[in-house]
VOFI-563997 format. One line per field, with one value per residue (C-alpha): z, y, x negated; residue number from 1. Coordinates in nm, 2 decimals. Example, Ala and Ser with C-alpha at 12.3 -4.5 7.8 and 13.67 -1.06 7.14 Angstrom:
// VOFI-563997
z	(0.78,0.71);
y	(-0.45,-0.11);
x	(-1.23,-1.37);
i	(1,2);
END
This chain:
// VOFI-563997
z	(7.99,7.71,7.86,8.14,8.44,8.71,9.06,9.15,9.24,8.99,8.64,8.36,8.50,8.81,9.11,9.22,9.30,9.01,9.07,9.13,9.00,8.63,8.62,8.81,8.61,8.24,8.03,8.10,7.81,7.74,7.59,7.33,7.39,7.10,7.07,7.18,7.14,6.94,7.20,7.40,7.16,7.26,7.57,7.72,8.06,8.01,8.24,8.44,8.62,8.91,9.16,9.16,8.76,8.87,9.11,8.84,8.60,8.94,8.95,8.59,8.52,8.43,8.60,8.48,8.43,8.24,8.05,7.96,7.73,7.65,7.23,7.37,7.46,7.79,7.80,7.94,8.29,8.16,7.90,7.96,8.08,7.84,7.55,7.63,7.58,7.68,7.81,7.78,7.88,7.86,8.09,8.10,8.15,8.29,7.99,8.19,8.55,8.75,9.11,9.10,9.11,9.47,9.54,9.41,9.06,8.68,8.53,8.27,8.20,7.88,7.79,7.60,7.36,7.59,7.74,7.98,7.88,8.03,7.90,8.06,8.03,8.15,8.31,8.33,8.58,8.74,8.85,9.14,9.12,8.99,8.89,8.86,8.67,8.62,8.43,8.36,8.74,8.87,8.99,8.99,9.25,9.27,9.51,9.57,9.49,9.75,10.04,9.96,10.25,10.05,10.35,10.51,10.15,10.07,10.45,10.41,10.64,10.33,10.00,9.73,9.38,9.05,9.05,9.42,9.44,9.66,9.78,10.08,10.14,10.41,10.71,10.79,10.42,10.41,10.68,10.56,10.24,10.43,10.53,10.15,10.05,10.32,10.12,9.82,9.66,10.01,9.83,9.64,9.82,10.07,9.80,9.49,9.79,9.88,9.50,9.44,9.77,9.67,9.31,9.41,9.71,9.44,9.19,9.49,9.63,9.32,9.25,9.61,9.58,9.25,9.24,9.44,9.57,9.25,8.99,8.71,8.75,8.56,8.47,8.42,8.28,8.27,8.04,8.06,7.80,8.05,8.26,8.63,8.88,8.59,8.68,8.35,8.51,8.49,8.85,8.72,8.37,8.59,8.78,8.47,8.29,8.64,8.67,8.34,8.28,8.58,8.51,8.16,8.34,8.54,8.27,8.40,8.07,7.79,7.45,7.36,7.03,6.68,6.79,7.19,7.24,7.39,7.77,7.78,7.69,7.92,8.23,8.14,8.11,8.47,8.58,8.50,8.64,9.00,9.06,8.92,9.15,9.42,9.26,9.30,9.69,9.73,9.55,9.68,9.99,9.87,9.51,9.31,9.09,8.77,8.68,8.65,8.46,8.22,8.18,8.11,7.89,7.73,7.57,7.82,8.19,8.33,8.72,8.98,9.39,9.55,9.89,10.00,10.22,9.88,9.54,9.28,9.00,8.71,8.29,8.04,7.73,7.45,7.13,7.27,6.98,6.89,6.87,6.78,7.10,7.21,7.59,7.73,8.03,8.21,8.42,8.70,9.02,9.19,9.47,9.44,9.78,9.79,9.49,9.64,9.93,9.71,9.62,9.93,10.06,9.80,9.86,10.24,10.12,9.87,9.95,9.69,9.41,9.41,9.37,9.13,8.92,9.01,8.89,8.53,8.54,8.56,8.32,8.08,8.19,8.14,7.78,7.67,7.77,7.58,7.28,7.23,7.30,7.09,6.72,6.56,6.71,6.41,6.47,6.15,6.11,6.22,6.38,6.64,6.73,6.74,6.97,7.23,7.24,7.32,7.60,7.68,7.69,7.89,8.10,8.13,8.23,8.49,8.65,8.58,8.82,9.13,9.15,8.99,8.68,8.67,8.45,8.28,8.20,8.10,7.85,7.66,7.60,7.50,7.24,7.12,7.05,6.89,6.62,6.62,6.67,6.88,7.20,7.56,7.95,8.23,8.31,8.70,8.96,8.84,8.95,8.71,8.57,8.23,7.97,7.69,7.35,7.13,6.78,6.49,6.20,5.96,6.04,5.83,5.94,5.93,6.23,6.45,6.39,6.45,6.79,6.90,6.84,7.03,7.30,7.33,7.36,7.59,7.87,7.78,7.73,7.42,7.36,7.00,7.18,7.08,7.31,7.38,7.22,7.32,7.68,7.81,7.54,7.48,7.29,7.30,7.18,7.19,6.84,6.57,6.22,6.21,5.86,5.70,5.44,5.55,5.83,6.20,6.29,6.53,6.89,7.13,7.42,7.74,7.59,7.31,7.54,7.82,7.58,7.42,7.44,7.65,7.54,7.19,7.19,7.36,7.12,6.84,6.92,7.05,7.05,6.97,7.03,6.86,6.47,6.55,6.48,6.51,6.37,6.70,6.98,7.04,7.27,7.52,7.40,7.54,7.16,7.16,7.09,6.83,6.65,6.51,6.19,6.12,5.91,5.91,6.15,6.37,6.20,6.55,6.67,7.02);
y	(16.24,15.94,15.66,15.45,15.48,15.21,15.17,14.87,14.74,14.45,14.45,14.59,14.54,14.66,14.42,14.24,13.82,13.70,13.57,13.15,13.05,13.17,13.23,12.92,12.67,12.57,12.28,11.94,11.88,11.59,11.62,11.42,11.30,11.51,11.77,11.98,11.98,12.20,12.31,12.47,12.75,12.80,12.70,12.84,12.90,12.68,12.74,12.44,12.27,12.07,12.11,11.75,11.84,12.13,11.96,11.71,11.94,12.13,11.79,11.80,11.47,11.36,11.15,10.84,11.00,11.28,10.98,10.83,11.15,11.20,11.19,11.09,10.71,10.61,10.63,10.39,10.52,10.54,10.83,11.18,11.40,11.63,11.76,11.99,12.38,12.72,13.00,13.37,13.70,14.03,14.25,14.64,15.02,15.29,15.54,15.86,15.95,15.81,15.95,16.15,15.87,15.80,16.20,16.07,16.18,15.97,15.74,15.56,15.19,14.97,14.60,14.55,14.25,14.08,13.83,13.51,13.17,12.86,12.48,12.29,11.91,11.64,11.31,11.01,10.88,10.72,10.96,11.19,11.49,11.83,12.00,12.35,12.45,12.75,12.76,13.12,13.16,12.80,12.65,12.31,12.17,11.87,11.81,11.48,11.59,11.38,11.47,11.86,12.07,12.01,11.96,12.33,12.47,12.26,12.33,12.50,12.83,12.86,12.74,12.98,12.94,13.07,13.36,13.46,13.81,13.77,14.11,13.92,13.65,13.43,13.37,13.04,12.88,13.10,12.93,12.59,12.56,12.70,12.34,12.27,12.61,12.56,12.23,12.40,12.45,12.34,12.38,12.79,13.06,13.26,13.52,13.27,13.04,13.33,13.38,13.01,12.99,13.36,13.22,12.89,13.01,13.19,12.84,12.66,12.95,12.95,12.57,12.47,12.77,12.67,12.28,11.99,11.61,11.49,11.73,11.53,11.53,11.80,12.00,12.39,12.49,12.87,13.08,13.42,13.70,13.96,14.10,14.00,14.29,14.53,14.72,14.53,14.34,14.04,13.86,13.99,13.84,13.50,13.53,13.57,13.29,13.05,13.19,13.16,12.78,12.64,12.81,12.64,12.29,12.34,12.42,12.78,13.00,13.07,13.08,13.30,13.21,13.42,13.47,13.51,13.82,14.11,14.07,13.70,13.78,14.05,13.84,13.56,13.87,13.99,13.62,13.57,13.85,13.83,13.49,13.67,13.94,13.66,13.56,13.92,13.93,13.64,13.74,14.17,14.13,14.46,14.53,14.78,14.60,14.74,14.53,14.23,14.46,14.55,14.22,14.03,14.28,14.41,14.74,15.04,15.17,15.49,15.43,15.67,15.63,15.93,15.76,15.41,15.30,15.27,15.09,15.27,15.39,15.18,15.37,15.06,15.23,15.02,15.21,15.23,15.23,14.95,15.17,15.05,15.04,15.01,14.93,14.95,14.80,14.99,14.67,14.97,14.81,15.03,15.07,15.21,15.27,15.51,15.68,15.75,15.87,16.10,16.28,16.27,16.47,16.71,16.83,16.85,17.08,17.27,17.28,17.54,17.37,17.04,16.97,17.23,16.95,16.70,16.86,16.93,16.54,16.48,16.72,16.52,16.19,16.35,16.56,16.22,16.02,16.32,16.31,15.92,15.92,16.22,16.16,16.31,16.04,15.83,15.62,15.61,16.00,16.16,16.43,16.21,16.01,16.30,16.46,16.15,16.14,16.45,16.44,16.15,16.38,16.64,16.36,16.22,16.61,16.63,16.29,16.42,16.77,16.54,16.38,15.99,16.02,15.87,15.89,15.53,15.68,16.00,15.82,15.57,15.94,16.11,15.83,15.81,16.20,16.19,15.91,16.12,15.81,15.89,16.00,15.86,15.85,15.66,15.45,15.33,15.43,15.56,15.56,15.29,15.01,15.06,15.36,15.34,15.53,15.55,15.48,15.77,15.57,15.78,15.69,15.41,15.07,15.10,15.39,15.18,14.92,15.15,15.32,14.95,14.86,15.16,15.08,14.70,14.80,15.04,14.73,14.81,14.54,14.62,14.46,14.59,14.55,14.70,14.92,14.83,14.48,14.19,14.08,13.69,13.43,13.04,12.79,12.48,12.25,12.33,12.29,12.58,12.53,12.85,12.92,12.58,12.56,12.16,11.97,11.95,12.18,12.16,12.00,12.21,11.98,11.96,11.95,12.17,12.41,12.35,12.34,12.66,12.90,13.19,13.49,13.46,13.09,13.08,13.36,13.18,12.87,13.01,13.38,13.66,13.90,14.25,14.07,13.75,13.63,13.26,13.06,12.90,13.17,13.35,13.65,13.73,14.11,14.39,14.42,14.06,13.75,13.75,13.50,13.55,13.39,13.37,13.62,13.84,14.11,14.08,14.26,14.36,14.61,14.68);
x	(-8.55,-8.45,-8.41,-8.20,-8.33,-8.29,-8.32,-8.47,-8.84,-8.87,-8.76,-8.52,-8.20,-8.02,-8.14,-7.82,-7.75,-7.64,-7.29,-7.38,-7.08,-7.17,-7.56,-7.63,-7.47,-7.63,-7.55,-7.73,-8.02,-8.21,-8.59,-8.75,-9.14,-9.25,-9.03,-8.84,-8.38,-8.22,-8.08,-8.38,-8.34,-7.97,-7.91,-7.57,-7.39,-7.08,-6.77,-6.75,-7.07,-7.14,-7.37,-7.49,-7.53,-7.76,-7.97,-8.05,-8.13,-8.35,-8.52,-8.61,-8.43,-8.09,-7.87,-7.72,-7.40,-7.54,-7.74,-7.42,-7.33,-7.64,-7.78,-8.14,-8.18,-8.34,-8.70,-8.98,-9.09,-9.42,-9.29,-9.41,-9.11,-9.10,-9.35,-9.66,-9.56,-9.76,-9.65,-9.78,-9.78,-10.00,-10.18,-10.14,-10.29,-10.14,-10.19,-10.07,-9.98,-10.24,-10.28,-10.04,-9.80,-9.93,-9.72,-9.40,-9.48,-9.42,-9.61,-9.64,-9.76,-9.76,-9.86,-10.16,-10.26,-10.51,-10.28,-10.27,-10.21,-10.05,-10.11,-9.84,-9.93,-9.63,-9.76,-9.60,-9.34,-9.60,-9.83,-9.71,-9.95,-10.00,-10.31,-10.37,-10.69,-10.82,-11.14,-11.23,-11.26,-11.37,-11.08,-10.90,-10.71,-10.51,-10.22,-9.98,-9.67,-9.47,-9.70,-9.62,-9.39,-9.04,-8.88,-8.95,-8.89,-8.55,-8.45,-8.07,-8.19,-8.51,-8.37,-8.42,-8.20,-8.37,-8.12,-8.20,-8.37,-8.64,-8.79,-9.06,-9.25,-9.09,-9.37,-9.28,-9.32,-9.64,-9.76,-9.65,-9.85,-10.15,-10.28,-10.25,-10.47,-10.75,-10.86,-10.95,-11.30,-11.44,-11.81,-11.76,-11.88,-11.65,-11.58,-11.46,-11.29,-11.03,-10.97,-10.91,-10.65,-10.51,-10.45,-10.35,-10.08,-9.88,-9.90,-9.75,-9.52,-9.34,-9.36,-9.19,-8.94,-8.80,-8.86,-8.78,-8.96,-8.86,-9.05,-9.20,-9.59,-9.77,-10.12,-10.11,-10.41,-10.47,-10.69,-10.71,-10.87,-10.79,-11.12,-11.04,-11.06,-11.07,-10.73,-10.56,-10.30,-10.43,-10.27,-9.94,-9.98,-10.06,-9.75,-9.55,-9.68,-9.62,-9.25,-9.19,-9.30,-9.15,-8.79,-8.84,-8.91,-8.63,-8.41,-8.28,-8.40,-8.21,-8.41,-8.60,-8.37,-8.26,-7.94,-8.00,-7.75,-7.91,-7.78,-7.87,-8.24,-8.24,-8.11,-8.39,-8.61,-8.47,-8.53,-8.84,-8.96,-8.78,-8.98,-9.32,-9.27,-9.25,-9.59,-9.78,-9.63,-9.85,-10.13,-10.14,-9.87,-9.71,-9.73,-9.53,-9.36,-9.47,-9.77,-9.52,-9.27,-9.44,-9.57,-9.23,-9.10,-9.35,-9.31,-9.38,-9.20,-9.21,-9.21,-9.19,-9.16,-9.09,-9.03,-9.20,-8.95,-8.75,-8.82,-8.96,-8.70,-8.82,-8.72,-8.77,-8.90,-8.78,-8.86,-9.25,-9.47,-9.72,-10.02,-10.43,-10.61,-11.00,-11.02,-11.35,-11.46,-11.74,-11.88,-11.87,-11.72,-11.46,-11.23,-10.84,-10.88,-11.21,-11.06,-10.72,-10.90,-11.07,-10.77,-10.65,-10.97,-10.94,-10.56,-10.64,-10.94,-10.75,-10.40,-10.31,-10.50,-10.45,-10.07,-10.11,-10.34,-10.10,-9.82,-9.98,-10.08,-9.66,-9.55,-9.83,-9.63,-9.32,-9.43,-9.54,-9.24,-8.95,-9.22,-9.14,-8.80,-8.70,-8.55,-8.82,-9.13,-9.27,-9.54,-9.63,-9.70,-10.07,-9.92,-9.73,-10.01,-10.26,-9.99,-9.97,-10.38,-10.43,-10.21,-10.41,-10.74,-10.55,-10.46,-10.83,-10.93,-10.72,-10.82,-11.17,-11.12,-10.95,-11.33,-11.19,-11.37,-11.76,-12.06,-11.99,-11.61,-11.77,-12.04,-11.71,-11.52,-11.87,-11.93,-11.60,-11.58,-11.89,-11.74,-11.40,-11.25,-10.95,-10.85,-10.99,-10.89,-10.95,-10.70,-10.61,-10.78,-11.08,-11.41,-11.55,-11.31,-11.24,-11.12,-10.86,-10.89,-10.56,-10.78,-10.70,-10.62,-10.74,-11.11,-11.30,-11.33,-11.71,-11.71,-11.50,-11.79,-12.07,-11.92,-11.85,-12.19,-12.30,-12.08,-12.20,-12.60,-12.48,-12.39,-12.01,-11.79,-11.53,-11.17,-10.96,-10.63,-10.28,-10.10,-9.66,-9.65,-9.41,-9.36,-9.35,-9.35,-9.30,-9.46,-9.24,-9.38,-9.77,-9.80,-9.90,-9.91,-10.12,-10.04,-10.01,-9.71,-9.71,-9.51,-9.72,-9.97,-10.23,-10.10,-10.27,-10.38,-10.58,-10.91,-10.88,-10.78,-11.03,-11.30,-11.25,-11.51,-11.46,-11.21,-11.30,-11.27,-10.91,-10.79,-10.92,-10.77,-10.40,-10.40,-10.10,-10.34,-10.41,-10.44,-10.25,-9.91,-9.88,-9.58,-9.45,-9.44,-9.11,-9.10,-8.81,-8.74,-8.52,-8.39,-8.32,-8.55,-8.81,-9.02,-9.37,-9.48,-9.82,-9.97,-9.59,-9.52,-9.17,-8.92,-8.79,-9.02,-8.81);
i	(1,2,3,4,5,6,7,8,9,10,11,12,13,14,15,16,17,18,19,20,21,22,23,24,25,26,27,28,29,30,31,32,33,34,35,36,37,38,39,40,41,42,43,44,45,46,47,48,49,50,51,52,53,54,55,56,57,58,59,60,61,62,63,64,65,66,67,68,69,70,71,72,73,74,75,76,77,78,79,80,81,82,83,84,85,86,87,88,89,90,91,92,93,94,95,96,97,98,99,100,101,102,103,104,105,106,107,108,109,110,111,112,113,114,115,116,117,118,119,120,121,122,123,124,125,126,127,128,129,130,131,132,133,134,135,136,137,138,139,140,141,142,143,144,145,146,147,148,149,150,151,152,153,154,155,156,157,158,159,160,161,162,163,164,165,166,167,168,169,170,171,172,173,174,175,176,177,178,179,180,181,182,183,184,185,186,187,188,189,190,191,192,193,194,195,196,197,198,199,200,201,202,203,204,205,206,207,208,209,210,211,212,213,214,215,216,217,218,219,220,221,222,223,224,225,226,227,228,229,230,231,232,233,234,235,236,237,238,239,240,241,242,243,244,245,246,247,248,249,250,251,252,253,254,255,256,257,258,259,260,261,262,263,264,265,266,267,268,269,270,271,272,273,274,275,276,277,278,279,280,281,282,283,284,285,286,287,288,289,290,291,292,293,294,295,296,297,298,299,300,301,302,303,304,305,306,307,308,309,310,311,312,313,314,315,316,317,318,319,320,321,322,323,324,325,326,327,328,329,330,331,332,333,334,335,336,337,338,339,340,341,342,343,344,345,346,347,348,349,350,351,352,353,354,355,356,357,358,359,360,361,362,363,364,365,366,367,368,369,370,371,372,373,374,375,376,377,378,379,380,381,382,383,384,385,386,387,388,389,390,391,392,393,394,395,396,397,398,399,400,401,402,403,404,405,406,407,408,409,410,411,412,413,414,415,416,417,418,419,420,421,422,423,424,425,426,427,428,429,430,431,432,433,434,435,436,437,438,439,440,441,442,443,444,445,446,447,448,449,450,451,452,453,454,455,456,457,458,459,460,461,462,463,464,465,466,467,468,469,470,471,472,473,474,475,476,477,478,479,480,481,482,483,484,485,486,487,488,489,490,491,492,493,494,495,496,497,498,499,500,501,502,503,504,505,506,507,508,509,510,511,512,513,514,515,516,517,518,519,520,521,522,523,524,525,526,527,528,529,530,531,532,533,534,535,536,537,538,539,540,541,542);
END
């Protein structure tokens, strides 16, 4: 098979420590109120650093000696710490192998355009607290910074570094920030309460881990256009954007900048993603590790586990194809573990059938995966694309005889073959959640409108995404000039963010969705940073 394939459970690169006497080191910066150094786009690992110089760039302050040599003058200690910037990063589908993934088979996952964002608001010196707030699903929380458990998290025997790999949760700091979960949305019902706490133990997980008593007071604000519960990735995408925003406050990520060389972008890539991974533990216990793959470095992974006591081997595909996508969410409640259960049943039942089935469903994964690393894969011919969706539909077939499939799934593919728009599967588990259709681009504008219409009266819920787009991205500062020729731009802050209106509203307002490229974002990339100006397409496609 193309490709490099690597061992390891969480990301592109081969799991090791990171040696602390090069990675752990970075220059001291200063930040201006209102924007952001030149040098956030270039940070570098110089050779010589002390460790008193890298707990006050942990703290997210300098010291006075680093003041001293510092181009920014001292600031009034009612000054915010640094300027507002978002973070970003998109959920995923598994477009082939599902199931038989579970028997140590390939699949394959890729990001998607419907993405998380995170405002990160800086308060003044004055105010001790963090918020987190999470509209789309209720929440808002408020702790004191100073009366947080620092003390069991900065303990010698439980310190984590941001280039520590950590593979589990440690009980004892589990059970420390419990007290500090139990108080939260004391007044939501027992179902929304354990998404608040689950959501809000990984916020402060990651926030302990990687900061200290000193940490500049802050809001996060998350918005999400990613369905919750829908099998899209969305807790993953979370994580990523947390990770990613606190490493940037404490001053451990290098660019994403123009001429970022390929290895540093993919150690902030491999960084970023460790400390997400720590995020999913707290949010699943035992996840996989793709989810948040896919969602730092965008693009697409084949993953395959042939033995659970070990890590899955993990293929980066790099040259994955940005490809039109319609995702469809069937409102259909469903359980991974009833439909794994399912299978399950069946190859008890019919031992010489169904690895038989599961066997055809990896040679798909695998047929799919040669076709778009081989030398004669173009995205832009018909005869490519018509080739990956119809392995799709053999795929969907498949999926259809192990018993996942279900008459809402069955319905999206009958629509969509009757408009000979493209080619559909399930994707995950099955059994409701949502279906994928890889759009034929040779089909008018207007018959996309008229199945989607069809679709919506139907109780679906539709989303015109992209299939292998970028990974985790910054916007520092939270300002996008969304087009303008002139100076500025439009400062995205609290209350425009909070105030807009659903999906549509926060895609609108700071999207890099399917038909969005905003002047402003840059995207850590396996090929090497990227920035997106509005109305352009990258030049670097990955």
């Amino acid at each position: 098979m193309p490709g490099l394939s690597v061992d390891w459970r969480i990301g592109g690169l081969p799991l090791h420590s990171p040696n602390p006497g090069s990675d752990s080191k970075l220059r001291k910066l200063s930040w201006n109120d209102h924007t952001a150094p030149a040098s956030v786009n270039g940070w570098i690992i110089p050779d010589e650093s002390s460790e008193d110089e890298m707990e006050s760039l942990n703290n997210g302050v300098l010291d006075e000696e680093s003041k001293e040599t510092s181009p920014v003058a001292s600031k009034k200690s009612s000054s915010p710490m640094m300027p507002a910037f978002m973070t970003s990063a998109p959920g995923k589908v598994i477009v082939y192998g599902e199931h038989a993934v579970v028997y140590g088979k390939a699949a394959l996952a890729a990001a998607i355009s419907l993405r998380s964002y995170l405002l990160v608001t800086a308060l003044s010196k004055s105010q001790r607290t963090i918020t987190l707030r999470f509209p789309d699903i209720g929440l808002e929380h408020t702790w004191q910074i100073d009366e947080l458990p620092w003390s069991t998290f900065s303990h010698p025997s439980k310190k984590k570094y941001y280039y520590d790999l950590v593979t589990t949760l440690d009980p004892e700091l589990v059970e420390a920030i419990q007290p500090y979960l139990s108080i939260i949305s004391p007044k939501a019902s027992a179902k929304d309460k354990k998404i608040h706490q689950s959501a809000a133990s990984a916020f402060l997980y990651l926030f302990l881990s990687l900061g200290s008593r000193s940490f500049p007071g802050c809001i996060y604000t998350l918005r999400s256009a990613i369905p919750i519960g829908a099998g899209l990735g969305s807790s993953a995408s979370i994580s990523v954007c947390l990770s990613s925003a606190i490493l940037l406050q404490i001053r451990t990520l290098a660019g994403p900048h123009p001429d970022q060389p390929r290895e540093e972008a993919e150690l902030q890539i491999e960084r970023i993603n460790r400390w997400a991974f720590v995020g999913e533990m707290c949010l699943h216990g035992n996840p996989s590790g793709v989810d948040n793959t896919v969602s730092t470095g965008g693009k697409a992974v084949v993953f395959k586990r042939n033995d659970y006591s070990k890590p899955p081997t993990v293929t980066p595909l790099r040259k994955f194809p940005e490809l039109p996508l319609l995702l469809v969410n069937t409102r259909q409640s469903r359980s991974t573990a009833t439909e794994v259960a399912k299978v399950a049943s069946l190859k008890r039942s019919h031992p010489g059938v169904t690895p038989l089935i599961l066997d055809a469903i990896d040679k798909v994964t695998e047929s799919a995966h040669e076709l778009i690393g081989s030398s004669n894969f173009n995205e832009k011919d018909q005869r490519s694309i018509q080739t990956l969706g119809e392995l799709m539909k053999i795929n969907h077939g498949l999926l259809v005889s192990l018993g996942v499939s279900h008459p809402r799934l069955e319905r999206i593919s009958e629509l969509v073959d009757s408009a000979g728009m493209g080619w559909t599967k399930l994707t995950g588990a099955g059994g409701g959640g949502s279906a994928i259709t890889l759009l034929d681009a040779t089909k008018s504008p207007d018959t996309l409108r008229e199945l989607e219409s069809k679709l919506v009266g139907e109780g679906f819920e539709k989303f015109e995404t992209t299939l292998g787009g970028d990974g985790v991205g910054v916007l520092w500062p939270a300002v996008l000039q969304n087009g303008a020729d002139e100076d500025g731009g439009v400062e995205i802050d609290q209350d425009l963010f909070l105030n807009a209106n659903g999906r549509e509203g926060v895609e609108d307002l700071v999207g890099v969705g399917a038909h969005r490229k905003r002047d402003g974002w840059k995207f850590w990339s396996h090929a090497g940073p990227h920035v997106n100006s509005a109305g352009k397409q990258s030049p670097i496609s990955g």
